[in-house]
C-alpha positions as CSV (number, residue, x, y, z in Angstrom):
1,X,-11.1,-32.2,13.8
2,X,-10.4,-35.1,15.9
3,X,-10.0,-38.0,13.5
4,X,-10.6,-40.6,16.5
5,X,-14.2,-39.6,17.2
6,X,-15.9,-40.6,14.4
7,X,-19.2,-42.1,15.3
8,X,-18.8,-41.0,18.8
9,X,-21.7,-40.6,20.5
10,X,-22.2,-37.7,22.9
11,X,-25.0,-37.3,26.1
12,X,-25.5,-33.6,26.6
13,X,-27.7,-32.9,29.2
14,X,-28.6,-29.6,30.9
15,X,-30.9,-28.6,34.0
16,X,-33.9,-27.3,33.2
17,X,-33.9,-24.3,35.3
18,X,-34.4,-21.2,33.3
19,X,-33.1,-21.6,30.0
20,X,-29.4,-20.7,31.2
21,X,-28.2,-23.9,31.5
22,X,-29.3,-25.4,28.0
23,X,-28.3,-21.8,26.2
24,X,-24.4,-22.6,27.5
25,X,-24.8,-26.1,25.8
26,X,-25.7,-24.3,22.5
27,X,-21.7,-23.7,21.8
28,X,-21.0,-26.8,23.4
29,X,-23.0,-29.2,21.4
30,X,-21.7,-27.3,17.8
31,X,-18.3,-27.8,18.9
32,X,-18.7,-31.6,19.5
33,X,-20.2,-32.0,15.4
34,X,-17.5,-29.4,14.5
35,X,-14.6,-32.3,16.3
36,X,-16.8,-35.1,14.6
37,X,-18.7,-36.0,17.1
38,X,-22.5,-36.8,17.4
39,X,-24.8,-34.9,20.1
40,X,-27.7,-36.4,21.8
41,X,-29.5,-34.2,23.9
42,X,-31.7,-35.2,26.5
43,X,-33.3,-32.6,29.3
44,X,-37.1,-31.7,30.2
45,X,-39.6,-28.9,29.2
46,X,-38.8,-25.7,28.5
47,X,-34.9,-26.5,27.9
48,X,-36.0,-30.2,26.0
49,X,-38.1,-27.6,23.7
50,X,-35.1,-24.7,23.4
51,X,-32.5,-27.6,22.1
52,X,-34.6,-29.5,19.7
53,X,-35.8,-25.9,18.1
54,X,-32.1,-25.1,17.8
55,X,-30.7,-28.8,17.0
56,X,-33.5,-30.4,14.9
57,X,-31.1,-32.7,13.4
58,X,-30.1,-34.5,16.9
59,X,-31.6,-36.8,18.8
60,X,-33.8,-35.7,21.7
61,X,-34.6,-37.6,24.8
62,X,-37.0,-36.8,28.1
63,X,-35.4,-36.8,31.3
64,X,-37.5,-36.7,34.5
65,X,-38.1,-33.0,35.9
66,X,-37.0,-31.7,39.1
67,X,-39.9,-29.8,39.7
68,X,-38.1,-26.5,40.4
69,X,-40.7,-23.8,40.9
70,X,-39.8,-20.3,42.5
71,X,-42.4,-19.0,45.0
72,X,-43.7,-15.4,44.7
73,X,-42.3,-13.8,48.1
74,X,-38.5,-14.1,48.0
75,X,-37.8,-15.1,51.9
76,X,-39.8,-18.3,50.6
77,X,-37.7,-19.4,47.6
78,X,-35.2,-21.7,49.6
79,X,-38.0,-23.5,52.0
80,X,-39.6,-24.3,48.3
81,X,-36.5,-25.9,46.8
82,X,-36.2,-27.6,50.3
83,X,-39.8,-28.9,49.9
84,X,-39.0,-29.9,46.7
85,X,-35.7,-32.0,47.4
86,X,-37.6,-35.5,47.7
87,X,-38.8,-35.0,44.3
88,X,-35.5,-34.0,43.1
89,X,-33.8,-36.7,44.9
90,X,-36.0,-39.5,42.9
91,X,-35.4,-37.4,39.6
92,X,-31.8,-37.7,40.0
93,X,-32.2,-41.7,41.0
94,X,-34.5,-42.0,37.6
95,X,-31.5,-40.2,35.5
96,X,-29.1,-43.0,36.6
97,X,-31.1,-45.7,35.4
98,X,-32.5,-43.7,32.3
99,X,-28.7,-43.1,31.7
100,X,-27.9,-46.7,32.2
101,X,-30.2,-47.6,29.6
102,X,-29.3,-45.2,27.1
103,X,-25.4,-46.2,27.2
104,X,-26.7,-49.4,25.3
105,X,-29.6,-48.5,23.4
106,X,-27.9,-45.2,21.9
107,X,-23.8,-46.5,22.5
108,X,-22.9,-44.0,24.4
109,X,-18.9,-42.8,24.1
110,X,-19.6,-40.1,26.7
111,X,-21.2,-37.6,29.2
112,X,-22.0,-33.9,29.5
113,X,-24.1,-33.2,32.3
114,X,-25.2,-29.0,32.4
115,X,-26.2,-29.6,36.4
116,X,-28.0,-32.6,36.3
117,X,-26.8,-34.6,38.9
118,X,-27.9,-38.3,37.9
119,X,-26.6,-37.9,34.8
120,X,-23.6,-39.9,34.9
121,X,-22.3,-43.6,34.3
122,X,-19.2,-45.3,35.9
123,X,-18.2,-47.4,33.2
124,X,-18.4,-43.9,31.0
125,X,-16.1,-40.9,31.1
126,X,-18.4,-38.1,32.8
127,X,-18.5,-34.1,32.6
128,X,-19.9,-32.0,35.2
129,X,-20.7,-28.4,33.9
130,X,-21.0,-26.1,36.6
131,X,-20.1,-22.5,38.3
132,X,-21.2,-23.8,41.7
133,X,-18.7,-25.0,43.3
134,X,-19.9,-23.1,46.5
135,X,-24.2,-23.0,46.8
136,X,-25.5,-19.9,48.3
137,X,-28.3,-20.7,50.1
138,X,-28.0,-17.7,53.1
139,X,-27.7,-19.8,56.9
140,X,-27.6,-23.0,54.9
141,X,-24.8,-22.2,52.1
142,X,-22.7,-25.0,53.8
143,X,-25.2,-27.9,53.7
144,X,-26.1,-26.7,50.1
145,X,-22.1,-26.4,48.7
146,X,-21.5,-30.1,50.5
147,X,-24.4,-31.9,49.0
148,X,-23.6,-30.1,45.5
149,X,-20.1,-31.2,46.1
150,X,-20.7,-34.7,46.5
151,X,-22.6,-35.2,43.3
152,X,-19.3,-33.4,41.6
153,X,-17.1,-35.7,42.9
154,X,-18.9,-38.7,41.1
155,X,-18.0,-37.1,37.5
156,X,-15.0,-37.8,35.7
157,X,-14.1,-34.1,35.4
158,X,-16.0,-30.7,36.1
159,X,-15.9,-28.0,33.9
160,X,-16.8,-24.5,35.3
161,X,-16.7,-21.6,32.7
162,X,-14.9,-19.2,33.7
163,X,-11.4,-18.3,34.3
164,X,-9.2,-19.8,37.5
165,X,-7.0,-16.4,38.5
166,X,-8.3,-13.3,40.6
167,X,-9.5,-11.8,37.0
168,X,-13.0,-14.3,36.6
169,X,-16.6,-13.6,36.9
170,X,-18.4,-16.2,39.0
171,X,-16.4,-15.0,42.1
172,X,-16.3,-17.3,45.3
173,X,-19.2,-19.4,43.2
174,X,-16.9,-20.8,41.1
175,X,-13.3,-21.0,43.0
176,X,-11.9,-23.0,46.1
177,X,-9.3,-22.6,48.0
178,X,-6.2,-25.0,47.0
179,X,-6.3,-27.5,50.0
180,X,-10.5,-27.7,48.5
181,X,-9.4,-27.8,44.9
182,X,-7.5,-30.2,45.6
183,X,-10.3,-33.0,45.9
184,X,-12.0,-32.4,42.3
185,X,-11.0,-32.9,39.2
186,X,-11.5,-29.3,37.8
187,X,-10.8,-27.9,34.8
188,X,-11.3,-23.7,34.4
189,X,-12.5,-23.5,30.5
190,X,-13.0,-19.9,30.0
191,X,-16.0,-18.0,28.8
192,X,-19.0,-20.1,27.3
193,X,-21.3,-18.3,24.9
194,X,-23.1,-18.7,21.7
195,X,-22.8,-15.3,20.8
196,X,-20.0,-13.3,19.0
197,X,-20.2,-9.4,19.2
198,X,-20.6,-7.6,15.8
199,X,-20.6,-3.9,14.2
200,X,-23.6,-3.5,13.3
201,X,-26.0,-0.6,13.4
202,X,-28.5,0.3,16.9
203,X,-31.4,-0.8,16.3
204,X,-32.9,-0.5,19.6
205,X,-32.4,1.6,22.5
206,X,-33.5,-1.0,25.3
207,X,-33.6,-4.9,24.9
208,X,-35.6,-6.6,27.8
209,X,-35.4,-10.3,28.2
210,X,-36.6,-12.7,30.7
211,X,-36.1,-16.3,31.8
212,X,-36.2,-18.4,34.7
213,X,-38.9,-20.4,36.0
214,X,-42.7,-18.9,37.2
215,X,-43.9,-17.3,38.6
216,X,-40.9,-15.1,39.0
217,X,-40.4,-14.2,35.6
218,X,-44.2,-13.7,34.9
219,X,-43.8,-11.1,38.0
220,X,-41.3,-9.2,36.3
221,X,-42.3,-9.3,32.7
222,X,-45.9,-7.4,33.7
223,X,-43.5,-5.0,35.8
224,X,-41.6,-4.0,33.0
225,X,-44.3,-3.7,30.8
226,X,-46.4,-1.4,33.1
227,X,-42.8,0.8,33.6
228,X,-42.8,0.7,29.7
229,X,-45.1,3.0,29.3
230,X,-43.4,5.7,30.6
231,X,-39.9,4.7,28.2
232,X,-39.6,7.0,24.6
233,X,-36.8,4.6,22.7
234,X,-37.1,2.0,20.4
235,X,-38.0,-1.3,22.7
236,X,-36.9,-5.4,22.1
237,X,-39.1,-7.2,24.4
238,X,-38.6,-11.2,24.4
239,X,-40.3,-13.2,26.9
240,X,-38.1,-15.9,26.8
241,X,-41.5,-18.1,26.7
242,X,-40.7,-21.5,24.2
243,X,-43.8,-22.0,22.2
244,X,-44.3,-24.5,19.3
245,X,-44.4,-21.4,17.3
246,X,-42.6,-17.9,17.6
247,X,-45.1,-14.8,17.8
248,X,-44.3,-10.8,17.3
249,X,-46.6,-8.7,18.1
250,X,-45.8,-4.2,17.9
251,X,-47.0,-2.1,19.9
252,X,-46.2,1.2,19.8
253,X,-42.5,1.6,20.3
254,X,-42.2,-1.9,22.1
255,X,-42.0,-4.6,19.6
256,X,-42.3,-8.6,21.6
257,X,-41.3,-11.5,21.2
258,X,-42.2,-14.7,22.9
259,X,-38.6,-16.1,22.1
260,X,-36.2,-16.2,19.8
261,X,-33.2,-18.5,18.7
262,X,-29.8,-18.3,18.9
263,X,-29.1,-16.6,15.4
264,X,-32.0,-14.1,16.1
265,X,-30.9,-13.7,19.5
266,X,-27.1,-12.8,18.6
267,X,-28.0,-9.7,16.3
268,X,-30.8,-8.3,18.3
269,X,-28.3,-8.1,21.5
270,X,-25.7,-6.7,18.9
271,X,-28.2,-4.2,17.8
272,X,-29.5,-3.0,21.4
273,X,-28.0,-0.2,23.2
274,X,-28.7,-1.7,26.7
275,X,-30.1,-5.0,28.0
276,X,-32.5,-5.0,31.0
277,X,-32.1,-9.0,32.2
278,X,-31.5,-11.6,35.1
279,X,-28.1,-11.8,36.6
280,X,-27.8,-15.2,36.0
281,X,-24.6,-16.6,35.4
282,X,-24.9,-17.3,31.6
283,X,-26.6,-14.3,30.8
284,X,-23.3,-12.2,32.7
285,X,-20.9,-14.7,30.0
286,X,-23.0,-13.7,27.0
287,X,-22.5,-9.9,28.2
288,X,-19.1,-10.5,28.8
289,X,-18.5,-11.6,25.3
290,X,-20.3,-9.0,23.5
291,X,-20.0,-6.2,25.9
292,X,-22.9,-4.6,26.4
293,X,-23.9,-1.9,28.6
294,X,-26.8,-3.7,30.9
295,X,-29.1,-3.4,34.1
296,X,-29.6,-6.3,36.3
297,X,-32.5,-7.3,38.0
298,X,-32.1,-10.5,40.2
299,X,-34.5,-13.2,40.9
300,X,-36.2,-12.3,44.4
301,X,-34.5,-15.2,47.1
302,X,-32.2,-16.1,44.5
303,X,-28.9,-15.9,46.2
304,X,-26.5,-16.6,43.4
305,X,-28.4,-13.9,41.3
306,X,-28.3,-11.3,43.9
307,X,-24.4,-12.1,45.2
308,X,-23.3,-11.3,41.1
309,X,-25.5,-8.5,41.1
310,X,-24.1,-6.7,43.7
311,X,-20.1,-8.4,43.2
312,X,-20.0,-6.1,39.8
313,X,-22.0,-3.0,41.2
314,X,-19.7,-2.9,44.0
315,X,-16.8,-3.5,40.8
316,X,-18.6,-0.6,39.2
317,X,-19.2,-2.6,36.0
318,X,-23.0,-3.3,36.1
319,X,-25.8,-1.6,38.4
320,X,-28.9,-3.1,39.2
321,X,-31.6,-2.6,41.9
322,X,-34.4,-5.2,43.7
323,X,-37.4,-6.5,41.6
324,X,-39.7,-4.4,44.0
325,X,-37.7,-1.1,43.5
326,X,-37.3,-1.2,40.0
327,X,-38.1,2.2,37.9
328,X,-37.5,2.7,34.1
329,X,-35.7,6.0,35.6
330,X,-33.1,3.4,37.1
331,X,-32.1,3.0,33.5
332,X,-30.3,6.5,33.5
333,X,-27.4,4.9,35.8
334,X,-26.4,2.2,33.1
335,X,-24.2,5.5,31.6
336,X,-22.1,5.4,35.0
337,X,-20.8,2.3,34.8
338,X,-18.0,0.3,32.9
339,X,-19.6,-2.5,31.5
340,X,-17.8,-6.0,30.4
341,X,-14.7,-6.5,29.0
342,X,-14.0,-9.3,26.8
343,X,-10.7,-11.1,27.9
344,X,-10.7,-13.0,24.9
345,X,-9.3,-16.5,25.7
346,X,-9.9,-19.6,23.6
347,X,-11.9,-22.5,24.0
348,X,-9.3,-25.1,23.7
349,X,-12.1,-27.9,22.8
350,X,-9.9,-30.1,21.1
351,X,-7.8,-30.7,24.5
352,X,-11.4,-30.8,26.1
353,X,-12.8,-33.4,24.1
354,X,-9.4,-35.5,24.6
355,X,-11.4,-37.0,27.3
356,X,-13.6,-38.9,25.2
């Protein structure tokens, strides 16, 4: 423990964009009580809601949304973002002065920002979190990785998790080339995941869960459920829907959830044979540390999801297939491929924390 930080008082905000972004804070924020420090949290809806079910004990505060909505037809997902950018811009200038505010009503000794971009103070040391150091956005991925790279260069440090050699996972998302590198303050961290893998008996033959904003993942979670019907093994169905209260409900051989927490959440991926999920860059860490055998289904438009999908099918480590084309008989290919490997690195938080 870090006998200096005492009293220290933390900012950890992640995007709410899916629930990616505030479930790789999850290790984050134990690690800063575990070092002695103390964790506010601050975000919006659905990832607000996730953190203060999992963090009671902390300090919650409301940061403006950015309005992120995916549209239903994938060649309109980037025009909607685009449509949405004024809104986002103002969210981002509200942060700052929310931010600036905060440093004096809650004596602030630091920043994590997950992706929010306003969520930063010069007189304060300032983490970025991110794998985006390049922004796939098709024709426009180099207006998209220059605006990203401009808020990055305001932060004291970025932090992408994942590892800095050839052997990583977030591919040209998360690396530059030196002369690029050169102008950020980044610091490769390794894998970031709440979830340790553990020996314990199968439970169930196929664990389905969903995130990501709607309508997408409302798309996908009747699509699966209608190709259910047709699957004989024991099913794990979350929704990845927060709710004031959790619900179950069995039927049949499918048993649902509308979430679950972290705890719950690390022995039922323990206890699943194969997970049915997103790509999305923190759901590909948390299968990388437990190494599970998985099919991917990307987020229609979303070019981040659908460049990892096909990086590790073309690695031969996952296979996946479009949202449109998906079949439960697509699950029989999971067998022909390698699945995750663990490298096993360390966290080296102490050294992390340093900074503050």
């Amino acid at each position: 423990m870090n006998s200096n930080s005492k009293q220290k008082n933390i900012l950890v905000a992640p995007l709410n964009w899916g629930l990616g972004h505030a479930t790789r804070c999850i290790p984050i924020i134990k690690e800063l009580e575990r070092n002695g420090f103390t964790p506010i949290l601050a975000s919006d809806g659905n990832a607000l809601q996730l953190l203060a079910k999992e963090f009671p004990h902390l300090k919650s505060l409301e940061l403006p949304s950015y309005g992120i909505e995916y549209s239903k037809r994938a060649r309109n997902f980037k025009w909607n973002i685009i449509k949405k950018l004024p809104k986002i811009l103002k969210a981002i200038k509200v942060e700052k002065k929310l931010v600036k505010q905060w440093v004096e009503e809650y004596q602030l000794n630091g920043i994590i920002s997950d992706n929010r971009l306003g969520v930063r103070n010069r007189n304060l040391k300032s983490v970025i979190i991110t794998h985006q150091l390049n922004v796939l956005s098709g024709t426009t991925t180099w207006l998209t990785t220059k605006a990203h790279q401009y808020y990055i260069k305001k932060f004291t440090e970025c932090w992408i998790p994942d590892m800095e050699g050839l052997q990583n996972f977030s591919g040209q998302l998360g690396h530059l080339t030196p002369n690029q590198a050169q102008n950020f303050n980044l610091k490769y961290i390794g894998i970031l995941s709440r979830f340790e893998k553990k020996y314990i008996p199968k439970k169930y033959d196929l664990m389905v869960i969903l995130s990501g904003p709607e309508p997408q993942r409302g798309i996908l979670e009747q699509k699966i459920t209608e190709e259910l019907e047709h699957y004989q093994g024991n099913v794990l169905f979350v929704n990845g829907v927060i709710e004031a209260s959790q619900r179950v409900l069995k039927k049949n051989n499918i048993t649902f959830y509308n979430y679950m927490q972290t705890n719950e959440l690390e022995v039922a991926f323990n206890e699943s044979d194969i997970i049915l999920c997103r790509s999305g860059y923190t759901t590909i860490m948390e299968l990388v540390k437990l190494e599970k055998n998985a099919f991917f289904i990307p987020t229609p438009g979303q070019y981040e999801q659908e460049y990892l999908a096909r990086k590790f099918k073309k690695s031969g480590v996952i296979s996946y297939c479009k949202q449109e084309y998906f079949k439960i008989e697509r699950l029989e290919e999971v067998k022909l491929y390698l699945r995750f490997k663990d490298p096993n690195l360390v966290v080296d938080w102490e050294s992390l924390f340093e900074l503050f």
